[in-house]
C-alpha positions in Angstrom: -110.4 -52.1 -113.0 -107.8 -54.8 -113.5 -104.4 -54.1 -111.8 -100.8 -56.1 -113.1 -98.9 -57.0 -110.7 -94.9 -57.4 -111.4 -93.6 -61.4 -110.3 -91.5 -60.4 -107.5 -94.4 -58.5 -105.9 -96.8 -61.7 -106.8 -94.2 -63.8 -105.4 -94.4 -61.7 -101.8 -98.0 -61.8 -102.0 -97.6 -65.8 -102.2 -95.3 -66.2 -99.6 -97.2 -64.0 -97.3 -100.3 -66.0 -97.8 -98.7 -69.4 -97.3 -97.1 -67.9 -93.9 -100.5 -67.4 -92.6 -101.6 -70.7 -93.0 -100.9 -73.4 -90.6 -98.0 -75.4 -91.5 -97.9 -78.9 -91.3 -94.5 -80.4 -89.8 -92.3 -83.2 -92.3 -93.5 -86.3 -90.9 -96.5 -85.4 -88.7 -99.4 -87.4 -89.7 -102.3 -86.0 -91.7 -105.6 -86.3 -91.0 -107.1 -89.3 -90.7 -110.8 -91.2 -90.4 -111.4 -94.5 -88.6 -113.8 -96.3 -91.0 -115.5 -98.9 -88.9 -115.9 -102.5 -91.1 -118.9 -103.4 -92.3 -118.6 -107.2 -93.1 -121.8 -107.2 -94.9 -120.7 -104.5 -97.7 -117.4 -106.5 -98.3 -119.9 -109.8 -99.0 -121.8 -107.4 -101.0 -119.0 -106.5 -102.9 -117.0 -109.7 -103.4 -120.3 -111.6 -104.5 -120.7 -108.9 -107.0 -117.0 -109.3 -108.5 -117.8 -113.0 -108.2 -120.7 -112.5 -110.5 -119.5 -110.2 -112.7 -116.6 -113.2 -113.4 -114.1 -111.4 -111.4 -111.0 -112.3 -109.6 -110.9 -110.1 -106.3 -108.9 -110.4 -103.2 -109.8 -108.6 -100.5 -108.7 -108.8 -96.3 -110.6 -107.6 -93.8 -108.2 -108.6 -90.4 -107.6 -112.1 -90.3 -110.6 -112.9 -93.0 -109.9 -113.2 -96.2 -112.5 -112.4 -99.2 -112.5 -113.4 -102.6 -113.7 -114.3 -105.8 -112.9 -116.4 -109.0 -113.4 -115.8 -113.1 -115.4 -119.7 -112.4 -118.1 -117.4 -110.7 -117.4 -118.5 -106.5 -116.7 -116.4 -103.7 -115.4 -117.0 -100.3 -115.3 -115.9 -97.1 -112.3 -117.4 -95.0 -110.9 -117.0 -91.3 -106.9 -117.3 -92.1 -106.1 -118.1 -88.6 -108.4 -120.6 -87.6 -108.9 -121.8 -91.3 -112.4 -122.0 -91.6 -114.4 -121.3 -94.7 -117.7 -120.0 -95.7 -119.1 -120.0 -99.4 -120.4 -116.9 -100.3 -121.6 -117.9 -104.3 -120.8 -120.7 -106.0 -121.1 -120.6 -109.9 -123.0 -117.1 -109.8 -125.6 -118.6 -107.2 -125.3 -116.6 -104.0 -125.2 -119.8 -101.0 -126.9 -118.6 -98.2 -125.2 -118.0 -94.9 -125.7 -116.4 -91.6 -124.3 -113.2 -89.8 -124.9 -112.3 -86.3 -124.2 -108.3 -86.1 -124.0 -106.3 -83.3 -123.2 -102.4 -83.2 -120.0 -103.7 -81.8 -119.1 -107.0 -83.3 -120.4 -110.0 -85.8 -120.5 -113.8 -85.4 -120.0 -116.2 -88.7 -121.8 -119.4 -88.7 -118.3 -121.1 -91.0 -120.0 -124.3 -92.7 -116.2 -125.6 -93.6 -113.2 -125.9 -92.9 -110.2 -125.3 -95.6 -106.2 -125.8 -96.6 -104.4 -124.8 -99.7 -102.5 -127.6 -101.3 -100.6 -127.2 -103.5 -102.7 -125.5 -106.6 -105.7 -126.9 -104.9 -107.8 -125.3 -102.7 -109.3 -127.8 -100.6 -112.8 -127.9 -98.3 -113.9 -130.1 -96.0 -117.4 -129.3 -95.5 -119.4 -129.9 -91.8 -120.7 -132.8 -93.4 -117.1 -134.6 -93.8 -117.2 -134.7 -97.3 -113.9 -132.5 -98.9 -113.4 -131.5 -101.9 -110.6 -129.9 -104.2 -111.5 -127.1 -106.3 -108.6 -126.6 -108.7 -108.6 -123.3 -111.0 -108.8 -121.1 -107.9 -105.4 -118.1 -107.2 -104.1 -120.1 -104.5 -100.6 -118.6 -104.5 -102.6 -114.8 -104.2 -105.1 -116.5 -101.9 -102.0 -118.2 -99.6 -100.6 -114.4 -99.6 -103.4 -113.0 -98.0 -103.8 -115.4 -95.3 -100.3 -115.1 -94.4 -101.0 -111.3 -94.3 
């Protein structure tokens, strides 16, 4: 058997549900979840954008992640300005991680500076080069932070 109910007396029924539930103050924080990083699913991911021809940006702290429609990908430490290369022209490079439940340690290969439009590496080697065609001014954001 179906029963109508009139609006004011759905309208009671409503607000005498909603008074049950707990109410959340203005301004008091929701619930939240602390995600802990995981550096090798962001390398994962930007080498995949790289790939796929592109252009991602993505922070993680002070490192920077991205990739380019010219098929690279980068890993970089803003504040100390060194510089890993994740893929170059679709070819993942290979690199080490050290990972530990708590932390990771980067072996960087290079060291970089944005100039300009150019985004320049000096590798271990001493050899530097300038890669032009790279979002420097998105890239320059990002390390700022």
């Amino acid at each position: 058997m179906l029963l109508w109910k009139s609006a004011a007396a759905k309208g009671r029924l409503r607000r005498e549900q909603q008074s049950r539930q707990p109410r959340r103050e203005r301004g008091a924080p929701a619930a939240a979840s602390v995600i802990q990083p995981d550096i090798h699913r962001e390398i994962r991911y930007i080498t995949q954008r790289a790939q796929a021809e592109d252009s991602r940006i993505v922070t993680l702290g002070n490192l920077v992640l991205f990739s380019t429609r010219t098929r690279d990908a980068w890993l970089l430490d803003a504040e100390d300005g060194l510089a890993l290369c994740l893929c170059r022209d679709g070819e993942l490079q290979p690199f080490r991680i050290v990972d530990t439940p708590d932390t990771f340690a980067i072996e960087w290969t290079a060291r970089f500076a944005l100039e300009g439009g150019a985004f320049v590496v000096q590798q271990r080697s001493g050899k530097v080069v300038a890669i032009h065609g790279y979002p420097t001014i998105e890239i320059s954001a990002a390390c700022r932070g």
